[in-house]
C-alpha positions as CSV (number, residue, x, y, z in Angstrom):
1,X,-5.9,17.9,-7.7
2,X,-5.3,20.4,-5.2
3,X,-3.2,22.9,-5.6
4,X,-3.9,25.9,-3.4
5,X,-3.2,26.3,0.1
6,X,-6.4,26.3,2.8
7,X,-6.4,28.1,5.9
8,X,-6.3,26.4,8.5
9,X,-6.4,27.3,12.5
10,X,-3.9,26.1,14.5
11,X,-4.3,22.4,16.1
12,X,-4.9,22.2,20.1
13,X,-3.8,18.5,20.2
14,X,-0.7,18.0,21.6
15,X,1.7,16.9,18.8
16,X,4.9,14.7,18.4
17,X,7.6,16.6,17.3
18,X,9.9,14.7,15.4
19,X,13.1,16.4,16.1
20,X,12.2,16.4,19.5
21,X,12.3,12.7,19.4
22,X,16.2,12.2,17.3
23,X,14.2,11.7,14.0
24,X,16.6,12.1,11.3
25,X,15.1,14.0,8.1
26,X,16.3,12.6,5.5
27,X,13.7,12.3,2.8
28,X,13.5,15.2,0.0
29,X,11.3,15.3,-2.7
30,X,12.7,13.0,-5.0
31,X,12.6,10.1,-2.9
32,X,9.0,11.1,-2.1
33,X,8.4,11.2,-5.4
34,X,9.3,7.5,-5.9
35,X,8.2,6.1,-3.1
36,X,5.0,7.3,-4.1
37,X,5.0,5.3,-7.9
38,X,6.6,2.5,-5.4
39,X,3.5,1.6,-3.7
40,X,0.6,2.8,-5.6
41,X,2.0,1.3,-9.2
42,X,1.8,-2.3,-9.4
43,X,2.5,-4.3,-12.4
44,X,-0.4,-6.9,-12.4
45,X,-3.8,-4.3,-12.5
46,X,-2.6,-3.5,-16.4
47,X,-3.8,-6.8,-16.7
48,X,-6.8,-7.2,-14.7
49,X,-7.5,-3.4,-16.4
50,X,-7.3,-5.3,-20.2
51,X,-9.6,-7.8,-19.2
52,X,-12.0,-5.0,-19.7
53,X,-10.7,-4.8,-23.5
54,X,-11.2,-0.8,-24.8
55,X,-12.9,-0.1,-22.1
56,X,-10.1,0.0,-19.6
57,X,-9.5,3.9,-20.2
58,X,-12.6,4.9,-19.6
59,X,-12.6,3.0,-16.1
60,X,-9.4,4.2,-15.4
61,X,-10.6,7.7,-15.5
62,X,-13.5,6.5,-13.7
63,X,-12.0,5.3,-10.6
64,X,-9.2,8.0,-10.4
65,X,-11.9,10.9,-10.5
66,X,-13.9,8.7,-7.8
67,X,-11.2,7.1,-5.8
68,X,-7.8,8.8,-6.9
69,X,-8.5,12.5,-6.8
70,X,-10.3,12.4,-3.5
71,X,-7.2,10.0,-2.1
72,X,-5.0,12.9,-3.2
73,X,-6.9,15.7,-1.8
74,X,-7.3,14.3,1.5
75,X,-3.5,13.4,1.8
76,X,-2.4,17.0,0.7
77,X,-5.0,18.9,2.7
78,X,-4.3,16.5,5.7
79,X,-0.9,16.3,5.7
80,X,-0.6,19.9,5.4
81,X,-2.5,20.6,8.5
82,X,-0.8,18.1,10.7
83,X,2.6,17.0,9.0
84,X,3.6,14.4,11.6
85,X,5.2,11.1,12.0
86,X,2.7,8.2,12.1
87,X,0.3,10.3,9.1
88,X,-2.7,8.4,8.9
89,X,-2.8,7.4,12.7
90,X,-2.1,11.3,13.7
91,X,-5.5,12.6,11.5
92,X,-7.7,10.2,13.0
93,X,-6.6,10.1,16.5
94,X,-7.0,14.0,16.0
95,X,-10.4,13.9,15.0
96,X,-12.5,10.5,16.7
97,X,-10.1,10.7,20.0
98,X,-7.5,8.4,21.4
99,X,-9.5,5.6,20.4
100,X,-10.0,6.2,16.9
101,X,-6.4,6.8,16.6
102,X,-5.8,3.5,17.7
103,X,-8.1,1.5,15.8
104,X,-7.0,3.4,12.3
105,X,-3.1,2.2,13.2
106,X,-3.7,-1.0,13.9
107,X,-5.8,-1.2,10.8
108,X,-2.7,-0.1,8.8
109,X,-0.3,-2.2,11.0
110,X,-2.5,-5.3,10.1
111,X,-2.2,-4.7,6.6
112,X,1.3,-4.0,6.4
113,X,2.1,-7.0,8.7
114,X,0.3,-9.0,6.5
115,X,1.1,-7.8,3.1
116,X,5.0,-8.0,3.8
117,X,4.6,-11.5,5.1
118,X,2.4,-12.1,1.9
119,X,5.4,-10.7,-0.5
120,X,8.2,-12.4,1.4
121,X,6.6,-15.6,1.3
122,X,6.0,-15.2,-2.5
123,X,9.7,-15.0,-3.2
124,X,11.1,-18.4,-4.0
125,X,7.8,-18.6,-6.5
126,X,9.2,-15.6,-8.1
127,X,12.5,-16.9,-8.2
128,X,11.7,-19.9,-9.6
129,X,9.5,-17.6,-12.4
130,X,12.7,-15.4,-13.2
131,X,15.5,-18.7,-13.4
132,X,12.7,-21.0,-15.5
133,X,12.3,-24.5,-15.2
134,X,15.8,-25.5,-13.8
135,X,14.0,-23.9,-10.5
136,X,11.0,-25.0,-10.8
137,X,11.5,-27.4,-7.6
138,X,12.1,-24.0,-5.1
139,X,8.9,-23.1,-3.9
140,X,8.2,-27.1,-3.2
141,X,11.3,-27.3,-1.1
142,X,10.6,-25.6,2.6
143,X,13.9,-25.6,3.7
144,X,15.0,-23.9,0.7
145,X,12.1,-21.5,0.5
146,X,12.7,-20.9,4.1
147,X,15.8,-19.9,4.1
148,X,15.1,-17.5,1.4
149,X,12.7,-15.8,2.8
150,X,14.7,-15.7,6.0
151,X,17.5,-14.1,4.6
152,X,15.1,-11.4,2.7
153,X,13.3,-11.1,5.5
154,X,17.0,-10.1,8.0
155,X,18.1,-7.8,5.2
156,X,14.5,-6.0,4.8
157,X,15.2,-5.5,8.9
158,X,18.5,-4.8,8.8
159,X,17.9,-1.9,6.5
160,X,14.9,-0.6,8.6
161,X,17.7,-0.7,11.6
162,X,20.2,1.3,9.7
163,X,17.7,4.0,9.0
164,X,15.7,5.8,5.4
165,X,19.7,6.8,4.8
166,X,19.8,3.0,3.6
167,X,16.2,2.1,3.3
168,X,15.6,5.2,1.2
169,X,17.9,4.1,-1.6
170,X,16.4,0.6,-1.6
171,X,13.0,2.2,-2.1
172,X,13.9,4.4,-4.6
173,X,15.6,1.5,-6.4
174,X,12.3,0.5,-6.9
175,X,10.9,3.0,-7.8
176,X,12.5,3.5,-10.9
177,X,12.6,-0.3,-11.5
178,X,8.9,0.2,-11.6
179,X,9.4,3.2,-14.4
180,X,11.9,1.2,-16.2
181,X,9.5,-1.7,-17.2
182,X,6.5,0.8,-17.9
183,X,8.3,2.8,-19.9
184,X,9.0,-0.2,-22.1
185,X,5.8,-1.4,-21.9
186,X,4.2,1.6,-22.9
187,X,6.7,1.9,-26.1
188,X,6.0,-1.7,-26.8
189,X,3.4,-1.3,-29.6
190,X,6.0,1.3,-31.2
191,X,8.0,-2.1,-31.5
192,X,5.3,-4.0,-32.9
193,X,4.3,-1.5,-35.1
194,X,7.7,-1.7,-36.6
195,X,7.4,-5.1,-37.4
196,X,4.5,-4.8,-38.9
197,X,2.4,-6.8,-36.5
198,X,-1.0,-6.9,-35.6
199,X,-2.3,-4.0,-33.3
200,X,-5.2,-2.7,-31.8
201,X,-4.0,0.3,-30.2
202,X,-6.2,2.6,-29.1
203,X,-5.2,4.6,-25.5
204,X,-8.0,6.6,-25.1
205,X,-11.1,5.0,-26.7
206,X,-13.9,5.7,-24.5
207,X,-16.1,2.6,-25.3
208,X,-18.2,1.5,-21.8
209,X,-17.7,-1.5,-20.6
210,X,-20.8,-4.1,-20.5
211,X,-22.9,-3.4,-17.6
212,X,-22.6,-6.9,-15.5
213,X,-21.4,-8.1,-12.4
214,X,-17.5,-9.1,-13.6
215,X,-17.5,-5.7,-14.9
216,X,-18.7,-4.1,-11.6
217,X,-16.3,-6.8,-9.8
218,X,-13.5,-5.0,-12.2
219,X,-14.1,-1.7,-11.2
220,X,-14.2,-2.4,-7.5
221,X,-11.3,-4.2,-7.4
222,X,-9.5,-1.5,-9.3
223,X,-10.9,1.5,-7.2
224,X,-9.3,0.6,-4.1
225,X,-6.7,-2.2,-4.9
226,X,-4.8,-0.6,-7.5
227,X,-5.1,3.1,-6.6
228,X,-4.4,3.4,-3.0
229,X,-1.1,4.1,-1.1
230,X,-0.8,7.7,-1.5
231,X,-1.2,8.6,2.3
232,X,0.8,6.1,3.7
233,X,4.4,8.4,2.7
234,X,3.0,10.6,5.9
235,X,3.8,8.3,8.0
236,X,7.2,8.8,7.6
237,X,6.6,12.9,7.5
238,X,8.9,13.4,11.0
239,X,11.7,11.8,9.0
240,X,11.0,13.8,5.4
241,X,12.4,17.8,5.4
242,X,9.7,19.9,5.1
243,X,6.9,17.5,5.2
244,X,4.1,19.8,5.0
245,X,4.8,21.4,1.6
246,X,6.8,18.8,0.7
247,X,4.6,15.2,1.1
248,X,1.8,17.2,-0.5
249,X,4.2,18.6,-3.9
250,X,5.7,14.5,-3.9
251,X,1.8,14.0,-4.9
252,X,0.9,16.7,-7.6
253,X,3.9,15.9,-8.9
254,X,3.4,11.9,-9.5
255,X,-0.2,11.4,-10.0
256,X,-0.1,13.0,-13.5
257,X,3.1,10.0,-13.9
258,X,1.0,7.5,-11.8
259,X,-2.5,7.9,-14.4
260,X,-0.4,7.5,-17.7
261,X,1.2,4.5,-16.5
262,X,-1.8,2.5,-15.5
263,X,-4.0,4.3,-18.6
264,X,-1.0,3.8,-21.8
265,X,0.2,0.3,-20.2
266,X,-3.0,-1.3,-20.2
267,X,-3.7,0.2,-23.4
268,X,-0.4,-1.7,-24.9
269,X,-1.4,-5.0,-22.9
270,X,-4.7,-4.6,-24.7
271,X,-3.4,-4.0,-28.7
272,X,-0.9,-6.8,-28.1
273,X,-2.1,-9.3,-26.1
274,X,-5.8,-11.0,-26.7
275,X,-8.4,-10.9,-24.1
276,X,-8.7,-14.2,-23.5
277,X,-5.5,-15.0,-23.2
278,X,-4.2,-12.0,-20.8
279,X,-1.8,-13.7,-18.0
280,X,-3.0,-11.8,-14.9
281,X,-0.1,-12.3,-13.0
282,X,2.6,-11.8,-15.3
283,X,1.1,-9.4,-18.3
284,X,4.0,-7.2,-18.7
285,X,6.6,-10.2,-19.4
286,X,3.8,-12.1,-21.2
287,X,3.2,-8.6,-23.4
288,X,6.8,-8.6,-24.6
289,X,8.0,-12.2,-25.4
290,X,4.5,-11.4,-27.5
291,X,6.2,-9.1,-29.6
292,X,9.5,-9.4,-29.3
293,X,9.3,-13.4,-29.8
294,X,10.4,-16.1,-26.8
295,X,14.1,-16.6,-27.6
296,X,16.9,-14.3,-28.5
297,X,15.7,-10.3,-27.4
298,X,12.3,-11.1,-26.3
299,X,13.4,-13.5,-23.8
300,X,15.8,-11.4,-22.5
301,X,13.7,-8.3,-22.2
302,X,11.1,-10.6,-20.7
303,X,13.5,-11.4,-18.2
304,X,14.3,-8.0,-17.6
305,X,11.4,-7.3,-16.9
306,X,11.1,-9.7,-14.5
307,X,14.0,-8.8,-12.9
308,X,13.2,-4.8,-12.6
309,X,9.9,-6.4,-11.5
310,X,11.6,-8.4,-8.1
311,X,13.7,-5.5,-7.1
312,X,9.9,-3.5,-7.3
313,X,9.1,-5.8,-5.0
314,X,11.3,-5.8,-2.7
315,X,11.5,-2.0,-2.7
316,X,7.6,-2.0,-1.6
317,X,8.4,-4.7,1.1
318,X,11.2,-2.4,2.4
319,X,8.7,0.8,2.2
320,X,5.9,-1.1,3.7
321,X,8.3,-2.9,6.7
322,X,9.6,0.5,7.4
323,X,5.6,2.2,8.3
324,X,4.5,-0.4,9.6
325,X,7.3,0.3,11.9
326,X,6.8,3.8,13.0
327,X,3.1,3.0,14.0
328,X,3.7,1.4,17.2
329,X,6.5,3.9,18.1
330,X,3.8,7.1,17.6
331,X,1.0,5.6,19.2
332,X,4.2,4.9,22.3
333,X,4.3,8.5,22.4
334,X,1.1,9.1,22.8
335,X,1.1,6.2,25.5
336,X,-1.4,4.4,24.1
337,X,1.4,1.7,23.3
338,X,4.3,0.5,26.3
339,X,6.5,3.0,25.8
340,X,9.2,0.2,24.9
341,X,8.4,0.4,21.3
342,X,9.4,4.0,20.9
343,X,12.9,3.2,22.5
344,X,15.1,4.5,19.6
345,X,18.6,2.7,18.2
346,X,21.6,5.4,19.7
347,X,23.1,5.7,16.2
348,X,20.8,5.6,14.0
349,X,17.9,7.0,15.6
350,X,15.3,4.3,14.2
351,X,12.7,2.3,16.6
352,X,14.9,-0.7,17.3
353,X,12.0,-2.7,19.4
354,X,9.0,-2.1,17.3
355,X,11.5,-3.1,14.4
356,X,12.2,-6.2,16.4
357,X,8.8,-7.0,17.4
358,X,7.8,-6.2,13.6
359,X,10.0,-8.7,12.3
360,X,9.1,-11.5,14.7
361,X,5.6,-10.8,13.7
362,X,6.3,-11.6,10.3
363,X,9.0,-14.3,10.5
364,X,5.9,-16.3,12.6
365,X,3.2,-15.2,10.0
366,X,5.8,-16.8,7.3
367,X,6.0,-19.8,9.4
368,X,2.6,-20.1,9.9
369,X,1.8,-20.7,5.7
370,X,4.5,-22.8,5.7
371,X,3.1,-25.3,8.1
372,X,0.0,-27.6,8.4
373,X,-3.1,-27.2,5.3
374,X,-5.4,-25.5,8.0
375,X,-2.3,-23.1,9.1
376,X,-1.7,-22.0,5.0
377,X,-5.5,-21.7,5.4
378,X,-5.5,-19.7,8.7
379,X,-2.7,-17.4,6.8
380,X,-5.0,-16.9,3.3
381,X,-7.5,-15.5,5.3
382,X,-5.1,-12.9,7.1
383,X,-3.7,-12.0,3.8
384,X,-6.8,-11.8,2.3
385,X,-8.6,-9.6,4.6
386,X,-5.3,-7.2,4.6
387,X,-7.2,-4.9,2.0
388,X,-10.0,-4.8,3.9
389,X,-8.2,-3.5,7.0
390,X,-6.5,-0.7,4.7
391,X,-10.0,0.3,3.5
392,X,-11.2,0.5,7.1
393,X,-8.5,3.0,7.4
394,X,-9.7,4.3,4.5
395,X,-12.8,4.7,5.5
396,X,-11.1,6.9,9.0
397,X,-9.6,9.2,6.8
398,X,-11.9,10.2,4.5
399,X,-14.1,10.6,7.3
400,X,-12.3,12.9,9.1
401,X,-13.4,16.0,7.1
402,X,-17.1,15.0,7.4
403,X,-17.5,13.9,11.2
404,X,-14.5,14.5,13.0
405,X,-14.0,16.9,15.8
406,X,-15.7,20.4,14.9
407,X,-12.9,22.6,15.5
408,X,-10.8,20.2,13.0
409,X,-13.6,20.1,10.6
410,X,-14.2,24.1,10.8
411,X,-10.3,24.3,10.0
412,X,-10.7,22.3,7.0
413,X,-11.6,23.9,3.4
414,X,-15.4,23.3,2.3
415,X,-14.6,21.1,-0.4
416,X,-12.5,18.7,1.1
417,X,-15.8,17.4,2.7
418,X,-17.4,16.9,-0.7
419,X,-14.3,15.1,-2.1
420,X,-13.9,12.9,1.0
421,X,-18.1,12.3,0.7
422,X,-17.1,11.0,-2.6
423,X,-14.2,8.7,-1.4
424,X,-15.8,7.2,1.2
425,X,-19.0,5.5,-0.8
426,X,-15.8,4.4,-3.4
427,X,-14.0,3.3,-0.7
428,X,-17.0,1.5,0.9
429,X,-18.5,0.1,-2.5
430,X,-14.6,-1.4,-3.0
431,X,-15.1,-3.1,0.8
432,X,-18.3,-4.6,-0.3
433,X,-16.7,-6.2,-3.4
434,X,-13.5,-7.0,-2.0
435,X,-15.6,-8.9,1.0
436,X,-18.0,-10.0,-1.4
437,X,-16.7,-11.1,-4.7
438,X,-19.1,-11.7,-7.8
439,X,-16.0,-14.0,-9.2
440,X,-13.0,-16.6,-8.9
441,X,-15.0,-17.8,-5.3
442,X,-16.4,-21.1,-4.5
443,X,-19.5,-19.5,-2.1
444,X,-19.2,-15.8,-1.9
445,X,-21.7,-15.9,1.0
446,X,-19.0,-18.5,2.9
447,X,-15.8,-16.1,2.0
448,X,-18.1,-12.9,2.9
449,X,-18.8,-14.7,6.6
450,X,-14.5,-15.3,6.4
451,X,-13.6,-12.1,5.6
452,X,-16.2,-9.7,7.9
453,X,-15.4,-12.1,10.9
454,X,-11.8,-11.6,10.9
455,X,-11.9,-8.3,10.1
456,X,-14.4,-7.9,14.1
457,X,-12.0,-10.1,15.3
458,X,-8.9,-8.1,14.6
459,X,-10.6,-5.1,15.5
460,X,-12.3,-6.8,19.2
461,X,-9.2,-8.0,20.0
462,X,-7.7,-3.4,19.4
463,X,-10.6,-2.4,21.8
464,X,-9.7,-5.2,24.5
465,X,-6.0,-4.1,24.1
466,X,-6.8,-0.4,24.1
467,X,-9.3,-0.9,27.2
468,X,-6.3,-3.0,28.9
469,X,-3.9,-0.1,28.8
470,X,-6.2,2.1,29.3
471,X,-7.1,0.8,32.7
472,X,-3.6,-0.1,33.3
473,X,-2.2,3.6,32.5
474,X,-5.0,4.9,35.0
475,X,-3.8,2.6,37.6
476,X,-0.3,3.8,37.1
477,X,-0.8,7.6,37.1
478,X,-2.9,7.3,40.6
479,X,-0.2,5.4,42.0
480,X,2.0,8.1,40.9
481,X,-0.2,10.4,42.5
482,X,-1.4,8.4,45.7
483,X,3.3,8.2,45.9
484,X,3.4,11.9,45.6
C-alpha cells in the first residue's frame, strides 16, 4: 500500500475548482472511511469465496495483491495528483484527451445507472425476505412493488437534493450496518465453539484450490466484482476537505479493515456452513440461524442481520445515486455536457438537473423490468453488462500511468506503472470471465455475443453523442466569433 508521497509536476490542464463552483466540503475522514467499506464490502462474495472451501484465504490474498493493492495505489497516487470533483473522469480526460474523458464517465454513469436501478428494483424481494412468508406475495404484486420502489427511489433523490450534509449520514449508516453484521459473523464460530458444535475453522489455511475452470470462474469473479469501488469516493473529492491527503489516508486506513472482513467472514461461513449447502445469496443470515438455531436468538439475529443488511443497501444506492450524479455536472464544466446539468440548487449547492435527469433515468429503467418478458429481458442485459462498463473504466485508469499523456506519465512515480501493468491484465482477465462465463449460463458463446454487443453499443452511441456536441460547440463558438 502506498504510503509515501511522489513528486509530482504541476498539471497544465485546466482544472475545476470546486469552491469556485459553490461545492460545499463537507466530507472528513471518517465518512470517507465508511463510504469506502460501503461500496467495496458486500455481504454475498463470503459466500461465493466458501464455495472454494479452505482455499478461499489463499485466493483472497491472491486477488487483493493482483487486483486490490494496484486499485489502491492508483487511487492514492491519482487522486493525489489531481484531487478533483468527478475523480475517475478527471484522470482520464487528463491523460487520453477530451474524448477519453468522456467515454471513462459514461462508462461509470452506465454502471451506476444501472446498478441503482438493479438495487431499487430488488427491494420488495428483500422485503419480502426480511417479513417471511406473510410477504411472500410482494414482489408478485406490481403495484405494490412499484410503489415501493417509487417511494425509495424519491427519498434516495431527495437526499441527493439536500446535499452529502444529509446523504453523508445515510451512507455512513451503512457503513457501519456493514461492520455490525461482519463483526458478528466473524465472532460466530466463537459462538459455536461454545456450544460445542462442529467446526472447521481455519482462517488462514493456505490449501490451493483445484485447478479447473469453476475455480478460475471464482477467482475472476472475485477479482473485480468483489474488490472494486475504491476510486469512485474521488468523485466526490470537490465536496470532501482536503481531498488530496485525505481521499488517499480514507484508503490506508480501510483496506487493512476491508481484507479481514472478506478473509475471517468467509473463513466462519466455511467452519459453519457445508459446501454444498452454502446459500449464495443470503450466507451471512443462513451462517447464523446455523448456529444459533431457527427460532428464539438465532432467528432474531438472523433477522438482524437482514435488517443491518437493507439499510447496507440502501446506503450503497444513496452513495452510488449521489456519483453518478456529479459526472454529468463535471463533464458540463468542461462543456462536453449542455451546461444545464451543472446548474446547481441555490441552497444547497447540489446538481439539481443532473439529479433530475438521474432519477428519470432510473425510475424508466425500473419501469422497463417491470413490463413485458422481452423488456425484463432488455433490462438483464443492461444490468448484466453494468460490470463490464466499470471494468472498461477500469481498464482507463489503470492505463493512465502506462500510456497516457507523457508529461502526466513523467509526473507519475516509476512504480505506479508496474502496479497499474498488473491491474490492468486482472482487470482484463475479470472482463473476459465476466463476458464469458465458464458457469450458471445456458450458451456462454450466446451471453458472450449479449454482453460485448451492448457494451459497443453503449459506447457507439458516447462517440456519436460526443461528435454531436462537438460539432455543435464549434458551430456555436464561430458564431460567437463571426457576432463579434
Amino acid at each position: 500500500m502506498p504510503g509515501t508521497r511522489p513528486t509530482a509536476a504541476p498539471s497544465t490542464a485546466p482544472r475545476a475548482n470546486a469552491d469556485d463552483h459553490h461545492l460545499h466540503r463537507c466530507l472528513n475522514l471518517r465518512d470517507l472511511v465508511l463510504a469506502q467499506i460501503l461500496c467495496v464490502v458486500g455481504s454475498s462474495w463470503v459466500g461465493v469465496a466458501a464455495g472454494l472451501g479452505r482455499a478461499q484465504s489463499l485466493v483472497w490474498v491472491a486477488a487483493m495483491l493482483l487486483f486490490y493493492v494496484p486499485m489502491a495505489a492508483s487511487v492514492v497516487s491519482l487522486n493525489r495528483r489531481m484531487p478533483l470533483e468527478g475523480g475517475l473522469y478527471v484522470w482520464a480526460r487528463e491523460a487520453f484527451g477530451d474524448l477519453g474523458g468522456f467515454l471513462t464517465a459514461w462508462n461509470l454513469w452506465v454502471y451506476g445507472v444501472a446498478v441503482t436501478a438493479t438495487i431499487l428494483y430488488a427491494i420488495p424481494t428483500e422485503l419480502s425476505y426480511l417479513i417471511g412468508p406473510a410477504a411472500s406475495w410482494l414482489p408478485e404484486n406490481r403495484l405494490a412493488s412499484l410503489a415501493i420502489v417509487t417511494l425509495m427511489l424519491a427519498g434516495v433523490t431527495f437526499a441527493a437534493v439536500r446535499g452529502l450534509e444529509l446523504g453523508k449520514w445515510i451512507h455512513n449508516i451503512g457503513g457501519i450496518a456493514i461492520l455490525i453484521v461482519f463483526a458478528g459473523l466473524i465472532l460466530l464460530p466463537l459462538v459455536a465453539f461454545a456450544r460445542h458444535m462442529p467446526v472447521r475453522y481455519s482462517p488462514f489455511s493456505i490449501a490451493g484450490p483445484p485447478l479447473d475452470l469453476r475455480s478460475f470462474a471464482l477467482f475472476g469473479q472475485m477479482l473485480f466484482g468483489a474488490l472494486c469501488g475504491l476510486e469512485y469516493i474521488a468523485i466526490l473529492a470537490g465536496e470532501s476537505r482536503d481531498p488530496a491527503r485525505s481521499i488517499g489516508q480514507s484508503v490506508i486506513v480501510s483496506s487493512p479493515v476491508i481484507c479481514a472482513m472478506f478473509i475471517l467472514g468467509t473463513a466462519s461461513i466455511v467452519a459453519l456452513v457445508p459446501r454444498a449447502h452454502i446459500d449464495f445469496i443470503a450466507p451471512i443470515p443462513q451462517a447464523m440461524r446455523m448456529t444459533l438455531g431457527t427460532t428464539g436468538v438465532g432467528n432474531v439475529a438472523a433477522i438482524l442481520a437482514i435488517l443491518l443488511l437493507q439499510l447496507r443497501l440502501l446506503g450503497a444506492t444513496s452513495y452510488i445515486f449521489t456519483g453518478v450524479t456529479r459526472l454529468p455536472m463535471a463533464a458540463g464544466w468542461n462543456h462536453l455536457v449542455p451546461e444545464w446539468f451543472t446548474r446547481l440548487d441555490p441552497r444547497h449547492g447540489t446538481p439539481i438537473n443532473s439529479i433530475a435527469c438521474t432519477s428519470a433515468l432510473v425510475f424508466a429503467l425500473i419501469l422497463l423490468a417491470s413490463t413485458g418478458v422481452h423488456a425484463q429481458e432488455a433490462y438483464q442485459l443492461l444490468t448484466n453488462a453494468s460490470l463490464t462498463h466499470y471494468e472498461v473504466a477500469y481498464l482507463a485508469m489503470f492505463a493512465v500511468p502506462l500510456v497516457g499523456a507523457a508529461a502526466l506519465r513523467r509526473s507519475l512515480p516509476t512504480w505506479l506503472k508496474w502496479t497499474s501493468a498488473v491491474g490492468f491484465a486482472a482487470t482484463l482477465f475479470s472482463l473476459f470471465i465476466s463476458a464469458y462465463p465458464f458457469v450458471n449460463v445456458v450458451s456462454p458463446r450466446t451471453y458472450t455475443i449479449k454482453i460485448l454487443s451492448t457494451i459497443v453499443l453503449s459506447n457507439l452511441i458516447a462517440v456519436g453523442f460526443y461528435l454531436l456536441r462537438t460539432r455543435t460547440a464549434r458551430q456555436e463558438k464561430a458564431a460567437l466569433e463571426d457576432a463579434a
